[in-house]
C-alpha positions in Angstrom: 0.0 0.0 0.0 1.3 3.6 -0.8 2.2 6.1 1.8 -0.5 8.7 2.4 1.1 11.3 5.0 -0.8 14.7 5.7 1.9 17.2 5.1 -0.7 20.7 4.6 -4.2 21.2 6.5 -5.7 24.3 5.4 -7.6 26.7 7.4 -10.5 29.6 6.0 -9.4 32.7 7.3 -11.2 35.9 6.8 -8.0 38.2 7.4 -4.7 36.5 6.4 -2.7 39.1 8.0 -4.4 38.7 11.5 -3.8 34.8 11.0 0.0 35.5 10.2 0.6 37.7 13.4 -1.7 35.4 15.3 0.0 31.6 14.3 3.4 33.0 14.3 3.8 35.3 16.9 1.5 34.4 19.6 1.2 30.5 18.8 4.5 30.3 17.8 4.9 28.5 14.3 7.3 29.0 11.7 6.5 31.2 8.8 7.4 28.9 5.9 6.2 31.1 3.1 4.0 34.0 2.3 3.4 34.0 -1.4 1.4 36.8 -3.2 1.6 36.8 -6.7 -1.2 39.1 -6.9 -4.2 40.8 -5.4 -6.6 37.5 -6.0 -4.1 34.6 -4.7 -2.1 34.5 -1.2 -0.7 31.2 0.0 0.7 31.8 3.9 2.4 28.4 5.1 3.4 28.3 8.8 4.3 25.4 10.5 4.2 23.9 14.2 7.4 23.5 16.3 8.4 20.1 15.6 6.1 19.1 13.3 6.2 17.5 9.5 2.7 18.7 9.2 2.0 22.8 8.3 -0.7 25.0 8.1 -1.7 26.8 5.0 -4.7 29.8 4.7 -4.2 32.7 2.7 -6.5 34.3 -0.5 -8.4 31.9 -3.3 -7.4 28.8 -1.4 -10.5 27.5 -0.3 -14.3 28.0 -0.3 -14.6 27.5 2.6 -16.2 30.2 5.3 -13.6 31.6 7.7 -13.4 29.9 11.3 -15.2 26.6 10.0 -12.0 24.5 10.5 -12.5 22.6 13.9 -10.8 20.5 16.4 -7.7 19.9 14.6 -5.3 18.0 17.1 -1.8 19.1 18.0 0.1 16.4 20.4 2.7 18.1 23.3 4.8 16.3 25.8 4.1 18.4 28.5 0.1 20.3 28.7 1.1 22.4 31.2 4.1 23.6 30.0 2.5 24.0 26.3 -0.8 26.0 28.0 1.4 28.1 30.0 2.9 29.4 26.7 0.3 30.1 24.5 -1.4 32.3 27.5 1.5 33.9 28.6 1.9 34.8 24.2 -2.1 36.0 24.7 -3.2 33.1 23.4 -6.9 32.1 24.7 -6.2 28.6 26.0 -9.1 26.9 27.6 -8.5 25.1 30.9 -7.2 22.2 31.1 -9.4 19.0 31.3 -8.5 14.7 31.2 -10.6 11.8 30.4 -12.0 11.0 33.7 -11.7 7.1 33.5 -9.2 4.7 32.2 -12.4 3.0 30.1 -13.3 6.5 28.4 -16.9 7.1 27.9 -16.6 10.4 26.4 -16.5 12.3 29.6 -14.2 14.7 31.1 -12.6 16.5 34.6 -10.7 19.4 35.3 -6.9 19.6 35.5 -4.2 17.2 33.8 -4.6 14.2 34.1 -3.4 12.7 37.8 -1.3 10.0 36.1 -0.7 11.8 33.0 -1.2 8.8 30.8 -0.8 9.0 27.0 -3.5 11.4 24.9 -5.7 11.7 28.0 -5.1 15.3 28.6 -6.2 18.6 27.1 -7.5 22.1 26.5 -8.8 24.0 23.8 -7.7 27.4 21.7 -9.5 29.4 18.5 -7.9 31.0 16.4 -9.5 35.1 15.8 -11.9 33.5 13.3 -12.9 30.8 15.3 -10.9 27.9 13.7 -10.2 25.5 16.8 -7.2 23.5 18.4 -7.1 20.7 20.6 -4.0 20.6 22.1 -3.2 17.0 23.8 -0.5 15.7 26.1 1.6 12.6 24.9 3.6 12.1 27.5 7.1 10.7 27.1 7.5 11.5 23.7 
């Protein structure tokens, strides 16, 4: 079977310089490119610290309506650390919640998890559109 890896999500954005100064200096991405050929097309890539995966938005990319994209995942080692960040950068991190059982039924309670096992572990962030971010622990790598 081939390889199918997602390298490029793309998000609907309603202001792409808004998005820029929002994913790259308060998130903290990397600005991969920012490509304006002309007034009707405007590809912005950033991408997340240590990821093979960007994000693109930018003019004539999509149809789709700004701040549609939602609860696209990005996996940290350490939730605290990672929340602490993005608020102290004026981020708007929700607080932090965990699965509440081992046998998951959906359900949730406040705080990191107690054990901090794997992907149980999380809290929320939009983006000034309303595009959303679940941000989840993986702990030990």
């Amino acid at each position: 079977m081939s390889e199918f890896r997602i390298e490029v999500l793309t998000l609907p954005v309603a202001d792409v310089d808004r998005a820029v100064e929002f994913y790259t200096a308060k998130v903290g991405f990397a600005l991969d490119v920012d490509y304006r050929p002309h007034a009707g097309f405007r590809v912005v890539q950033v991408t997340p610290p240590g990821s093979a995966a960007a994000i693109q938005f930018g003019v004539g990319l999509t149809g789709a309506a700004p701040g549609t994209a939602r609860d696209h995942y990005l996996v940290v080692p350490d939730i605290e650390v990672a929340r602490e960040e993005l608020a102290a950068r004026g981020v708007p991190a929700g607080p932090l919640r965990h699965k509440k059982s081992a046998d998951w039924q959906g359900d949730f309670a406040p705080g990191p998890d107690p054990e901090r096992r794997a992907y149980a572990s999380f809290f929320d962030f939009a983006d000034p559109d309303g595009n959303t971010w679940i941000v989840q622990e993986r702990a030990g790598g």
